[in-house]
Every structure is written in C-alpha cells, then in structure tokens.
PDB file of N, CA, C and O in Angstrom:
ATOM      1  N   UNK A   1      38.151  -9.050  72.510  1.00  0.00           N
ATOM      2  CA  UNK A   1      38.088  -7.700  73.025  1.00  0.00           C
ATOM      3  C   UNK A   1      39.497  -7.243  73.358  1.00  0.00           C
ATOM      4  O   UNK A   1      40.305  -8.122  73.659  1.00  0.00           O
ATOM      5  N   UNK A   2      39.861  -6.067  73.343  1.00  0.00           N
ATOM      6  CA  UNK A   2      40.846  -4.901  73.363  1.00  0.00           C
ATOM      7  C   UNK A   2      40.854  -3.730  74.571  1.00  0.00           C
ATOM      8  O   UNK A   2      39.852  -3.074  74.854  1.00  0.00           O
ATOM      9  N   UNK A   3      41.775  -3.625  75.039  1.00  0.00           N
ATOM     10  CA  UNK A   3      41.636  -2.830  76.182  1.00  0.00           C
ATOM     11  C   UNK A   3      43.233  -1.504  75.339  1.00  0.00           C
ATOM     12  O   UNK A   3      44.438  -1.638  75.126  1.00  0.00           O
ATOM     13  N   UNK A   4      42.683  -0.906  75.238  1.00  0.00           N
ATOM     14  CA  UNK A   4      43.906   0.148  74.829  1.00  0.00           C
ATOM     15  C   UNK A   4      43.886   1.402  75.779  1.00  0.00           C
ATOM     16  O   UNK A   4      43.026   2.193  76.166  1.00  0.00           O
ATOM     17  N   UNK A   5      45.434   1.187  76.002  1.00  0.00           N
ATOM     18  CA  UNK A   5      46.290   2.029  77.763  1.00  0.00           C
ATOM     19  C   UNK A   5      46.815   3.748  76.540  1.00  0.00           C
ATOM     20  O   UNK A   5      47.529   3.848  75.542  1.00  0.00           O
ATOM     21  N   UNK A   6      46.048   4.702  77.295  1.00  0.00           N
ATOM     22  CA  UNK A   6      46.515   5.656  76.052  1.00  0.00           C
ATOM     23  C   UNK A   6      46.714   6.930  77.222  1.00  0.00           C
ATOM     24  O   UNK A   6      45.859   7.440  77.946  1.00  0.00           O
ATOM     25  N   UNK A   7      48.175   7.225  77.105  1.00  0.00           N
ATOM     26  CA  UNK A   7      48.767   7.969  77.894  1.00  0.00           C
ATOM     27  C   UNK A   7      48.875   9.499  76.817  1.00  0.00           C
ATOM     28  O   UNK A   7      49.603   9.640  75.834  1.00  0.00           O
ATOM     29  N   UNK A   8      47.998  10.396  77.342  1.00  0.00           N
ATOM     30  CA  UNK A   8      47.884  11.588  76.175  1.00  0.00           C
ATOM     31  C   UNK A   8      48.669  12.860  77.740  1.00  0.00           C
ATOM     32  O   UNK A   8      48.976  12.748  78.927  1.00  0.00           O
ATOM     33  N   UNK A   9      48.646  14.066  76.527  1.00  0.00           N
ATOM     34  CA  UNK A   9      49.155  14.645  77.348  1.00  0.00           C
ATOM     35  C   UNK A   9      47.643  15.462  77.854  1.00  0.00           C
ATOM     36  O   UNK A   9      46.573  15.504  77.247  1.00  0.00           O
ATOM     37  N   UNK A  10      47.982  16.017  79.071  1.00  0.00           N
ATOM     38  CA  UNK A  10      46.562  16.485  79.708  1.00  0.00           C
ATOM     39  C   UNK A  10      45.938  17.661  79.351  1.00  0.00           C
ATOM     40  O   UNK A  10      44.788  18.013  79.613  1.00  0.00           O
ATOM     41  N   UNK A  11      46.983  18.367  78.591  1.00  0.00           N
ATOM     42  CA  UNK A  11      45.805  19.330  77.577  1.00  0.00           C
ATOM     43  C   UNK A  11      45.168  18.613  76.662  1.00  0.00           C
ATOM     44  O   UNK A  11      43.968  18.875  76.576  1.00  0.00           O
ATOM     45  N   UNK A  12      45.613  17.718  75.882  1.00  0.00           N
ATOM     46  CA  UNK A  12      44.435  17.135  74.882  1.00  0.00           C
ATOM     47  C   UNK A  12      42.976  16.140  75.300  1.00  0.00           C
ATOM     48  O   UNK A  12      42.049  15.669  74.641  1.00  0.00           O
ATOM     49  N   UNK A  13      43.385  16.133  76.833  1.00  0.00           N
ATOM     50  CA  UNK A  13      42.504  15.102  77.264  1.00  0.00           C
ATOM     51  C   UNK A  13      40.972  15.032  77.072  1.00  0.00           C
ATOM     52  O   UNK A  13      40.266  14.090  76.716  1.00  0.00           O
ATOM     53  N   UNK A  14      40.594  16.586  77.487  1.00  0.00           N
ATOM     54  CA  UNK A  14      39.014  17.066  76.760  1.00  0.00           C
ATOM     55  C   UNK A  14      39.004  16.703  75.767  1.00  0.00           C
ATOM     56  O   UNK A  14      38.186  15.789  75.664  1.00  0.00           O
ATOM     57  N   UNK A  15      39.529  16.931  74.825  1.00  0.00           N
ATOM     58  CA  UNK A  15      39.230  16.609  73.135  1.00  0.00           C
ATOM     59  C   UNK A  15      39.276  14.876  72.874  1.00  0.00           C
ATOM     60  O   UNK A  15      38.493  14.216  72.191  1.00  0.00           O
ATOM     61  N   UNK A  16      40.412  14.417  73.627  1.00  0.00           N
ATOM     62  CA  UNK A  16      40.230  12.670  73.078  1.00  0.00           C
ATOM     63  C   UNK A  16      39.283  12.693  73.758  1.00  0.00           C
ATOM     64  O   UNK A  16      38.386  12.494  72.939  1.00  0.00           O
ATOM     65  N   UNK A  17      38.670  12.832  75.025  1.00  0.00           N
ATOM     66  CA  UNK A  17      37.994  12.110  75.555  1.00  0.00           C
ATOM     67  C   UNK A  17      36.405  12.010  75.505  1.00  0.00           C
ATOM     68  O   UNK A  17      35.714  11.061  75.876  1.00  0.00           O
ATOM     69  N   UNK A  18      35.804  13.789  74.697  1.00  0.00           N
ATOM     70  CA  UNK A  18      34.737  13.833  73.814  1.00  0.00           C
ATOM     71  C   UNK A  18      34.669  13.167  72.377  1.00  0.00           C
ATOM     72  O   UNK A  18      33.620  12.581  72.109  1.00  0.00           O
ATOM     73  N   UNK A  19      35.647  13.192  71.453  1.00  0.00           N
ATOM     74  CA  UNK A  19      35.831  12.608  70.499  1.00  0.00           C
ATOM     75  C   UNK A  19      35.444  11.070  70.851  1.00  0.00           C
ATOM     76  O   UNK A  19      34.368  10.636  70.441  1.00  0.00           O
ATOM     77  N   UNK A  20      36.455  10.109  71.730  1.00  0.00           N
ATOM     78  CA  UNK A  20      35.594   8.967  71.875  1.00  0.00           C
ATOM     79  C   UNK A  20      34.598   8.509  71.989  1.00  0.00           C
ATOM     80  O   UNK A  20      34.075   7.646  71.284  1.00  0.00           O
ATOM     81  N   UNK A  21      33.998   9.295  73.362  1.00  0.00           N
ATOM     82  CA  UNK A  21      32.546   9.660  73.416  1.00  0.00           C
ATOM     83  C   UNK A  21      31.270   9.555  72.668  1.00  0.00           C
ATOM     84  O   UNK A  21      30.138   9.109  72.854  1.00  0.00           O
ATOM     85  N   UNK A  22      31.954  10.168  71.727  1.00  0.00           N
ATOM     86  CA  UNK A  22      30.645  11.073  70.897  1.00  0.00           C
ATOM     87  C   UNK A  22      30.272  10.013  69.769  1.00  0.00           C
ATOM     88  O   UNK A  22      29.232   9.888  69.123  1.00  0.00           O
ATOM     89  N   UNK A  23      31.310   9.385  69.747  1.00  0.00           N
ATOM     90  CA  UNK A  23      31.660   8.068  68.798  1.00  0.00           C
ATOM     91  C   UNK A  23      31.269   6.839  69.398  1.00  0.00           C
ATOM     92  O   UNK A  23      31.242   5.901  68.601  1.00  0.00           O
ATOM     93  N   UNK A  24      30.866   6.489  70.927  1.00  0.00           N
ATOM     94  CA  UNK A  24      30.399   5.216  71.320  1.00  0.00           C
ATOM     95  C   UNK A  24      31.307   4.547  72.158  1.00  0.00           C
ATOM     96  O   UNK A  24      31.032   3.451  72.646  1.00  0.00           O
ATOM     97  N   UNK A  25      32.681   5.301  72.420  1.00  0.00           N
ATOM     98  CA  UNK A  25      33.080   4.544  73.259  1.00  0.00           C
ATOM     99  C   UNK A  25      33.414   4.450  74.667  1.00  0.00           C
ATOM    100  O   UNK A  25      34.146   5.395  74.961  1.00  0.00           O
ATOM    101  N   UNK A  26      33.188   3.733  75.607  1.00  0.00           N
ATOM    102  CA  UNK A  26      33.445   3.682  76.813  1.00  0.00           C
ATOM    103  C   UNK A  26      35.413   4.176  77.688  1.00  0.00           C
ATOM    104  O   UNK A  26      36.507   3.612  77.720  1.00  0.00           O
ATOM    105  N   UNK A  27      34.881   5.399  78.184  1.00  0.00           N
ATOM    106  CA  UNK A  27      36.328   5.871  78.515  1.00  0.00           C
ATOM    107  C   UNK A  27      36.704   6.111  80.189  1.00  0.00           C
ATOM    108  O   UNK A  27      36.091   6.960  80.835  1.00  0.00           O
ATOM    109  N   UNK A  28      37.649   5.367  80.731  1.00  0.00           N
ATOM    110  CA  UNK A  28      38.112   5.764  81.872  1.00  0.00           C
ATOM    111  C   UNK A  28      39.421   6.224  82.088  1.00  0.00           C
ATOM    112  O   UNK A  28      40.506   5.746  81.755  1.00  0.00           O
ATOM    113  N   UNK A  29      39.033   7.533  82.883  1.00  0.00           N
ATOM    114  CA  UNK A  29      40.223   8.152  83.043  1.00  0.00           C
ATOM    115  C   UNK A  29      41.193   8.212  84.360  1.00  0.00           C
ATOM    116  O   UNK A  29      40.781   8.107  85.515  1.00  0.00           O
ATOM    117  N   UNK A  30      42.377   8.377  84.025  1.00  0.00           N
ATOM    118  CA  UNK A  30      43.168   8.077  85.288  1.00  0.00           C
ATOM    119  C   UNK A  30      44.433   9.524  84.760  1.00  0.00           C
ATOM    120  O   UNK A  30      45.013   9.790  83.707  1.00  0.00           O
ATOM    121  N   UNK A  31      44.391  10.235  86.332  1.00  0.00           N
ATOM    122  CA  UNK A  31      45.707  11.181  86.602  1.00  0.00           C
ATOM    123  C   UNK A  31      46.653   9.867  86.375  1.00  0.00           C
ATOM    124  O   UNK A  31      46.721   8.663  86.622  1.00  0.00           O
ATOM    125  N   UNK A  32      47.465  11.146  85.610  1.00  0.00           N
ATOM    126  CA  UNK A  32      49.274  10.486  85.740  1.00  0.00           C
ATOM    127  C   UNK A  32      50.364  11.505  85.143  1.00  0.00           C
ATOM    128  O   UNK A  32      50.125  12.503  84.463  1.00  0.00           O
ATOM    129  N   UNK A  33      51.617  11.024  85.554  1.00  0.00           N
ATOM    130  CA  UNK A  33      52.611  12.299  85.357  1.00  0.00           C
ATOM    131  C   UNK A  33      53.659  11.948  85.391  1.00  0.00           C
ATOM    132  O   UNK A  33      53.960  11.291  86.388  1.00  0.00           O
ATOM    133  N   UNK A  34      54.607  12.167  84.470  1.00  0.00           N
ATOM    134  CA  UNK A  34      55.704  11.673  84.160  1.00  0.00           C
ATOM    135  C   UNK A  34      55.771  10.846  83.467  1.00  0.00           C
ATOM    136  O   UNK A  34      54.680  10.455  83.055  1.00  0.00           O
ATOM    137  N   UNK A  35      57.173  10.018  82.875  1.00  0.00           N
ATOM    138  CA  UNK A  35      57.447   9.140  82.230  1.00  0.00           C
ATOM    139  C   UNK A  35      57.328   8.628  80.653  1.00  0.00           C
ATOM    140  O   UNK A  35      58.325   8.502  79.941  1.00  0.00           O
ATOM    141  N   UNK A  36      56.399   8.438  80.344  1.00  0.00           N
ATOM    142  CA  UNK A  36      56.959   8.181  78.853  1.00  0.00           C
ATOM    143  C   UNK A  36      56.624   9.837  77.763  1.00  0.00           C
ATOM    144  O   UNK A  36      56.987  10.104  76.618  1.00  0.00           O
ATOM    145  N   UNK A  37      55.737  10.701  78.845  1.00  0.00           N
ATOM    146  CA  UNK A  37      55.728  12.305  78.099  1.00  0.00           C
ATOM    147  C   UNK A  37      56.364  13.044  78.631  1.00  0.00           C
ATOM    148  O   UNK A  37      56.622  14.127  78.105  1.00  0.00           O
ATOM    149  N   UNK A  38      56.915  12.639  80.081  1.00  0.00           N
ATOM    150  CA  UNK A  38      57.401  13.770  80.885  1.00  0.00           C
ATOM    151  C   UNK A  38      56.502  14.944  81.239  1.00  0.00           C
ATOM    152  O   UNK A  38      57.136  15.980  81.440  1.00  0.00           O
ATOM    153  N   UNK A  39      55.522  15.015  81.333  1.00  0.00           N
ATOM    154  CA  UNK A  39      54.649  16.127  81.698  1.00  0.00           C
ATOM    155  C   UNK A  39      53.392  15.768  82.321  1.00  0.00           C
ATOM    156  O   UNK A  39      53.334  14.560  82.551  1.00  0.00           O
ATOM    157  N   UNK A  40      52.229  16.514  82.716  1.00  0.00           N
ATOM    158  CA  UNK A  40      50.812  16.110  83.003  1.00  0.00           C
ATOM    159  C   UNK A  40      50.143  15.405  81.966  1.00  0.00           C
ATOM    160  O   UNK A  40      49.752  15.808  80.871  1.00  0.00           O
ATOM    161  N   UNK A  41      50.067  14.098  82.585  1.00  0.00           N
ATOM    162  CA  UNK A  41      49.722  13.512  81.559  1.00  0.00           C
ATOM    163  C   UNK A  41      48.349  12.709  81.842  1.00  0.00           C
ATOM    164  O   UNK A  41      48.342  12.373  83.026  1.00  0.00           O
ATOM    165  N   UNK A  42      47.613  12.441  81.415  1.00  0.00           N
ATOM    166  CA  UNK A  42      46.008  11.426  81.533  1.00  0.00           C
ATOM    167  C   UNK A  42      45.983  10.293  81.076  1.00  0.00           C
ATOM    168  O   UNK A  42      46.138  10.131  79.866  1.00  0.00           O
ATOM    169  N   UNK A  43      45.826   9.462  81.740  1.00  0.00           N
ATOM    170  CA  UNK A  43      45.998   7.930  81.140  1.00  0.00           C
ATOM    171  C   UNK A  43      44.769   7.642  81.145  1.00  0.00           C
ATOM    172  O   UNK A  43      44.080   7.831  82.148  1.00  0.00           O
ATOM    173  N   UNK A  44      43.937   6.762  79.192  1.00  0.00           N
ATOM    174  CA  UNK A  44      42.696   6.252  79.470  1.00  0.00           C
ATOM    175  C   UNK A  44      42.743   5.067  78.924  1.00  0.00           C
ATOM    176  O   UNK A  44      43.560   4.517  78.186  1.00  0.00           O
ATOM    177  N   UNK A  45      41.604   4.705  79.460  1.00  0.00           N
ATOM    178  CA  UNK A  45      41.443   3.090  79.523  1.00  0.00           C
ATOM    179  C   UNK A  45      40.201   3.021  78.204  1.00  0.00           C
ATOM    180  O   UNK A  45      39.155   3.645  78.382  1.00  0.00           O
ATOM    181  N   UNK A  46      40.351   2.438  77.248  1.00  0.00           N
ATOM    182  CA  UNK A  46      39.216   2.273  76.498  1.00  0.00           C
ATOM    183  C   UNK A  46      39.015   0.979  76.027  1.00  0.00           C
ATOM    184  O   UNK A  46      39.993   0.547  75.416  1.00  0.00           O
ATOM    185  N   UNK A  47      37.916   0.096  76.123  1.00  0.00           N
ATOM    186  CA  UNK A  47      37.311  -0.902  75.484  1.00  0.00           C
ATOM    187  C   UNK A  47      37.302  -0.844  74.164  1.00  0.00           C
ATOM    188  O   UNK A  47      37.162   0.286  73.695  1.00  0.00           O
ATOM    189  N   UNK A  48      37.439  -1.973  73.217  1.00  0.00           N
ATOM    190  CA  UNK A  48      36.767  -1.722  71.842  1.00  0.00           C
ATOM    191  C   UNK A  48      37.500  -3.198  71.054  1.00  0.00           C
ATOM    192  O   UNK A  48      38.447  -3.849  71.494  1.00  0.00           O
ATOM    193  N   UNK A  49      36.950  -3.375  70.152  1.00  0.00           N
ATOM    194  CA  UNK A  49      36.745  -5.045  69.425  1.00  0.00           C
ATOM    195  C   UNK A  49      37.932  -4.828  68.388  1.00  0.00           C
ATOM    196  O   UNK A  49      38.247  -3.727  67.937  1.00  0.00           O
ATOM    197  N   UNK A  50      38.540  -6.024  68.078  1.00  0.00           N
ATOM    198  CA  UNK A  50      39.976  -6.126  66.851  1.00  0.00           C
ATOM    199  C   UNK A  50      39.286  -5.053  66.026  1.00  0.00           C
ATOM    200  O   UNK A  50      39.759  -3.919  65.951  1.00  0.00           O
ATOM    201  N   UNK A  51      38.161  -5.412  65.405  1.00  0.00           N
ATOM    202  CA  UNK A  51      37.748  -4.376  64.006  1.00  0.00           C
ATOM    203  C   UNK A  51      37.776  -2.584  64.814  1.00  0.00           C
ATOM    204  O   UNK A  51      38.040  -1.620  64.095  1.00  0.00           O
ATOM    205  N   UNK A  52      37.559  -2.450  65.891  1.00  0.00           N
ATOM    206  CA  UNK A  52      37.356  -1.123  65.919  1.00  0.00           C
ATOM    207  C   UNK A  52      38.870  -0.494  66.448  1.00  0.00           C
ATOM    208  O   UNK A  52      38.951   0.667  66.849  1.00  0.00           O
ATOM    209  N   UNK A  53      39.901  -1.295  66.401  1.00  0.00           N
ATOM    210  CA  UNK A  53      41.640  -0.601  66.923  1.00  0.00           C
ATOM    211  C   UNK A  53      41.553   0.169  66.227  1.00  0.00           C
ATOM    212  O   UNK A  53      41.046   1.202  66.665  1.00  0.00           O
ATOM    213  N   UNK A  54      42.030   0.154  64.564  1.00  0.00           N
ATOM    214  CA  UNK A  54      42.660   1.388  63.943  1.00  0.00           C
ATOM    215  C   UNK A  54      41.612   2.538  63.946  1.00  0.00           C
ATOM    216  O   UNK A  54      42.216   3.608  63.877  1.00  0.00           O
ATOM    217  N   UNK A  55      40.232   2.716  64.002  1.00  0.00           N
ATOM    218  CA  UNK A  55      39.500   3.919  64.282  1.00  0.00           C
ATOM    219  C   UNK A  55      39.557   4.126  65.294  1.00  0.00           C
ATOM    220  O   UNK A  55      39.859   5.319  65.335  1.00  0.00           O
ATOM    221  N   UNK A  56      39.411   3.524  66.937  1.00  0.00           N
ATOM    222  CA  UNK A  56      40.004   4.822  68.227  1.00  0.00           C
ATOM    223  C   UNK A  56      41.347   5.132  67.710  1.00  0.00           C
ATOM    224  O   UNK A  56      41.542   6.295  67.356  1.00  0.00           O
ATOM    225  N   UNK A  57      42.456   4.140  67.595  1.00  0.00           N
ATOM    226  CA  UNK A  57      43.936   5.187  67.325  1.00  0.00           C
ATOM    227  C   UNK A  57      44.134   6.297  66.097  1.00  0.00           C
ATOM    228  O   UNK A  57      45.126   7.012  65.954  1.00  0.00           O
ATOM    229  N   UNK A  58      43.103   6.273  65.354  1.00  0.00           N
ATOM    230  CA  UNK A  58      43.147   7.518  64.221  1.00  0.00           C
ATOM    231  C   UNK A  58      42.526   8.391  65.192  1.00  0.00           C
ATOM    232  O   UNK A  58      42.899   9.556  65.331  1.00  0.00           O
ATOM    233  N   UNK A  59      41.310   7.714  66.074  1.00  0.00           N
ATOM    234  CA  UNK A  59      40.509   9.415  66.509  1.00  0.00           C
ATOM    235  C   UNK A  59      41.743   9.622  67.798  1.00  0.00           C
ATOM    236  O   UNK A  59      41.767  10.751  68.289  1.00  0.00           O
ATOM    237  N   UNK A  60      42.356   8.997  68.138  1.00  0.00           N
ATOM    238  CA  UNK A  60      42.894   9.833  69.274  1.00  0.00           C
ATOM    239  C   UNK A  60      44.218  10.889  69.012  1.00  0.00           C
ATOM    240  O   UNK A  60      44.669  11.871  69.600  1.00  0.00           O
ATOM    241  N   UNK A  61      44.632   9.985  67.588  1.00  0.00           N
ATOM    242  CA  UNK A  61      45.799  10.561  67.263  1.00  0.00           C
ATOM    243  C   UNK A  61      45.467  12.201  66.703  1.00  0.00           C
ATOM    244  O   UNK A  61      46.124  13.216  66.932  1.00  0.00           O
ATOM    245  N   UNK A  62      44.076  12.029  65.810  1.00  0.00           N
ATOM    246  CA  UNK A  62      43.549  13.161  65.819  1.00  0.00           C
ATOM    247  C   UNK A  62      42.814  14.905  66.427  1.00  0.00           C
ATOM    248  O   UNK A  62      42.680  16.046  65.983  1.00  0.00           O
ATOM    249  N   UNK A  63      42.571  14.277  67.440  1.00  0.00           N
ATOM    250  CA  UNK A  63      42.037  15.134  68.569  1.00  0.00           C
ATOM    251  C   UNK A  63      43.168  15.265  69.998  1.00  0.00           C
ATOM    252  O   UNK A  63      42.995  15.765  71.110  1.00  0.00           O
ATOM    253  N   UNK A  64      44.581  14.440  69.257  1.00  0.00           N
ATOM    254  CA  UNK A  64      46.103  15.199  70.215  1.00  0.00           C
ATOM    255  C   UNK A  64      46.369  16.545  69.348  1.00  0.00           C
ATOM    256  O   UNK A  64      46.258  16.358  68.137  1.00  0.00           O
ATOM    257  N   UNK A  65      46.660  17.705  69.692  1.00  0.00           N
ATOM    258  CA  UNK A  65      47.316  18.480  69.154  1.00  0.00           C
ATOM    259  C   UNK A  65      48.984  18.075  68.776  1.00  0.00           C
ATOM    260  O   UNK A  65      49.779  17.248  69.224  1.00  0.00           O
ATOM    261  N   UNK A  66      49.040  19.195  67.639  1.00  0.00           N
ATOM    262  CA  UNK A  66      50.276  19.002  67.173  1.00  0.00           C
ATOM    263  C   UNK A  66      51.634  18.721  68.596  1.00  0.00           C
ATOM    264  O   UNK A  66      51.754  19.729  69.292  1.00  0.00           O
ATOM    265  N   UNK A  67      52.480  17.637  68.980  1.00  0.00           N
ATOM    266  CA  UNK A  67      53.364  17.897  70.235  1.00  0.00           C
ATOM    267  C   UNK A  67      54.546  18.804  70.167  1.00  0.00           C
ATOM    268  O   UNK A  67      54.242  19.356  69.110  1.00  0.00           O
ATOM    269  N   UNK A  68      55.385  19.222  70.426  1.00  0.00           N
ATOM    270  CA  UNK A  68      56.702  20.295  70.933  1.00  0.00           C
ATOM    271  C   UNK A  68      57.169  18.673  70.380  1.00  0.00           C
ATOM    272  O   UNK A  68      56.668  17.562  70.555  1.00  0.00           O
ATOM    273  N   UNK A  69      58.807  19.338  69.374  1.00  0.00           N
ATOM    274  CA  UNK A  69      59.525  18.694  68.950  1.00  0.00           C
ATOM    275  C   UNK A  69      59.808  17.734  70.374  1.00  0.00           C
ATOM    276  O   UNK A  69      59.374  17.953  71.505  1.00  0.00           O
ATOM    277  N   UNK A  70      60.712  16.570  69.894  1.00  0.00           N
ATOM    278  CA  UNK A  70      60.529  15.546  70.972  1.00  0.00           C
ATOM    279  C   UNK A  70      60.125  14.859  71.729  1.00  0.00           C
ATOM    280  O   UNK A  70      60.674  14.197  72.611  1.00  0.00           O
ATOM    281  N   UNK A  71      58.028  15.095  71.107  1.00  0.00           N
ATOM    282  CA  UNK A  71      56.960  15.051  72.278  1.00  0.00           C
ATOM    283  C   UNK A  71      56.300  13.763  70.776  1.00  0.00           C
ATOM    284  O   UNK A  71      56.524  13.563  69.583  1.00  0.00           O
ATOM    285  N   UNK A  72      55.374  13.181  71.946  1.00  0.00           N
ATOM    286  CA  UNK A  72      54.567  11.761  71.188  1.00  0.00           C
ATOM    287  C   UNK A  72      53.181  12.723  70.926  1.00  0.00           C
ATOM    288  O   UNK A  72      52.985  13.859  71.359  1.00  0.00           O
ATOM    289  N   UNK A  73      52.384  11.982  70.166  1.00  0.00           N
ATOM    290  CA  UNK A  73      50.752  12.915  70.717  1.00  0.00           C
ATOM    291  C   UNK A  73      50.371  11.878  71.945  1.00  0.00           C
ATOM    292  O   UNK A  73      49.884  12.251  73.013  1.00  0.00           O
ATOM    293  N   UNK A  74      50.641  10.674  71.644  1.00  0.00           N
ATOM    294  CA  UNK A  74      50.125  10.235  72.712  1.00  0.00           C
ATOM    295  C   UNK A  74      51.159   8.718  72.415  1.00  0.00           C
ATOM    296  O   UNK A  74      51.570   8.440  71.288  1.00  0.00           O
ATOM    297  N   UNK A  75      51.426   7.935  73.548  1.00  0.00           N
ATOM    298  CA  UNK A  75      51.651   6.610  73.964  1.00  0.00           C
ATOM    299  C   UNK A  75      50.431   5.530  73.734  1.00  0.00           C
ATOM    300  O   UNK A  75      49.429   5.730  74.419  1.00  0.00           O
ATOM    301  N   UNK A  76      50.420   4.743  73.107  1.00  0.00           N
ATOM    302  CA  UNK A  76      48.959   3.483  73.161  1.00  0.00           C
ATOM    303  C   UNK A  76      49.758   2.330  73.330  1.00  0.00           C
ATOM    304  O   UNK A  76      50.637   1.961  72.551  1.00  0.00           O
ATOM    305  N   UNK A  77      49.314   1.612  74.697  1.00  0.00           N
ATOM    306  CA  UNK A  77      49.283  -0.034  74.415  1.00  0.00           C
ATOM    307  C   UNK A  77      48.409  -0.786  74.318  1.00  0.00           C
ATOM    308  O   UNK A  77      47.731  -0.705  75.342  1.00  0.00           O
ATOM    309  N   UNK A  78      47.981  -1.569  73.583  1.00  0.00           N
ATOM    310  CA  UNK A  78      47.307  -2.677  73.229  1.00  0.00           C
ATOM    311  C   UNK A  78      46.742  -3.912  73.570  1.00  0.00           C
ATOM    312  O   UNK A  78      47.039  -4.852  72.832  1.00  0.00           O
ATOM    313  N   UNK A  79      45.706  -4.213  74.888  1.00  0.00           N
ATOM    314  CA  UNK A  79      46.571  -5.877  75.718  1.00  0.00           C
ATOM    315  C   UNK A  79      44.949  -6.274  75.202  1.00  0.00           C
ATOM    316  O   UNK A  79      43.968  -5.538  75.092  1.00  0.00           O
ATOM    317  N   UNK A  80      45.111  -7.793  74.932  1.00  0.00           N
ATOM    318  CA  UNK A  80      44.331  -8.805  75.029  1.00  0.00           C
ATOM    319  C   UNK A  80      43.195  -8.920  76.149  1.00  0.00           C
ATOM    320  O   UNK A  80      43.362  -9.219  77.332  1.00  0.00           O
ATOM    321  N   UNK A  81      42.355  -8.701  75.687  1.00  0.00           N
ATOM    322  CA  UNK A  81      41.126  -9.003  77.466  1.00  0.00           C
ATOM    323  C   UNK A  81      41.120 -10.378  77.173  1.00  0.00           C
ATOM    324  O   UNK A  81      41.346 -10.562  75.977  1.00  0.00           O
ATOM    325  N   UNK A  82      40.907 -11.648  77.956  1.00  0.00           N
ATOM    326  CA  UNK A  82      40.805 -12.983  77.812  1.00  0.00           C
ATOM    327  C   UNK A  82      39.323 -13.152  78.444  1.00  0.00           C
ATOM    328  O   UNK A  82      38.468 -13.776  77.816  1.00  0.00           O
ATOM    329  N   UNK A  83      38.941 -12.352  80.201  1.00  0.00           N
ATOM    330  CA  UNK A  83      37.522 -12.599  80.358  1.00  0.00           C
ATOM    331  C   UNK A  83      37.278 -11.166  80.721  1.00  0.00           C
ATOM    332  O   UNK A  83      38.040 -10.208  80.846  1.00  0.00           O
ATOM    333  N   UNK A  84      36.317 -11.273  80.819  1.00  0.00           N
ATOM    334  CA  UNK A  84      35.459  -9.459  80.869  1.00  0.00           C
ATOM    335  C   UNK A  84      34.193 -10.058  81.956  1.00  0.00           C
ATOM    336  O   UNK A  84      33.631 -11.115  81.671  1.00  0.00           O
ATOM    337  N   UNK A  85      33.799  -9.257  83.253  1.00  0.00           N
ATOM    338  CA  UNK A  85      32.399  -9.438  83.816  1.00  0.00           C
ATOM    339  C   UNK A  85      32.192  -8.422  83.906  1.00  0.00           C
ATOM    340  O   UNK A  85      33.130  -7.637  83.767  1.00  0.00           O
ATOM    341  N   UNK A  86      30.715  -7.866  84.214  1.00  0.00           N
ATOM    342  CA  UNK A  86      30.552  -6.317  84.841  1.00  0.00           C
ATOM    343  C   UNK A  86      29.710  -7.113  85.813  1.00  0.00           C
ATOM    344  O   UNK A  86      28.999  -8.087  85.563  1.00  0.00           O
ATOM    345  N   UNK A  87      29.996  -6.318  87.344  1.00  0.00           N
ATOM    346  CA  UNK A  87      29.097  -7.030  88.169  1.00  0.00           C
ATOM    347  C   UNK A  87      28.546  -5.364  88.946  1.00  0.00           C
ATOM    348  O   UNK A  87      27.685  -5.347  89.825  1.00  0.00           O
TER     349      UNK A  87
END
C-alpha cells in the first residue's frame, strides 16, 4: 500500500477531490499554505495500491487547472505504508 502527500493549489481542490471520489478513492484533506506553491494550498492524503499510482497521478494532474508560469499543478510524494489498522 501507498499513501500519496498531494499538495494542489486550493482552487483545484473541488475538482481533485470529486474526481478521486467518484473513482473510489479514499481522500483526506488538510489546510495548508505556503511553500512548495507559495499560495493557498490543500494538502491530500490518499490511499491506493502500487497498480493504482499512475491513475490517481493522471487524475489529479488532470482535474489541476492549467498553473501561472512558474506554478506546479500540484506537488505528489509517494511513501511506503509498512502497517495500516483502522480501529
């Protein structure tokens, strides 16, 4: 399992965050601001298995609008889950 850290900017956040959605995946969202966009930015937390990486990062990259020269659509990191509980 895959935990991907996806720092979008906070106008696109409605759109990634139905797009995932609508598609099955589990999304938590967190305010944030500054730093790697410099602006209002939404940081989400999404679950999802080796086979399903490159389809959330196509849908998110998709449902960022075009950015202002010098702008990312979005930041993604990638980390290893080793154990997972839900209690």
């Amino acid at each position: 399992m895959k935990v991907i850290i996806a720092v979008i900017r906070d106008i696109d956040e409605d759109r990634v965050i139905n797009q995932l959605v609508s598609s099955g995946y589990r999304v938590t969202r967190m305010s944030s601001t500054g730093g790697f966009l410099r602006r209002g930015n939404a940081t989400l937390m999404i679950g999802a298995d080796e086979e399903q990486l490159s389809k959330v990062q196509s849908q998110i990259e998709e449902a960022c609008s075009e950015p202002d020269p010098g702008q990312n659509r979005a930041v993604l990191f990638v980390l290893n889950v080793r154990d997972f509980k839900a209690v």
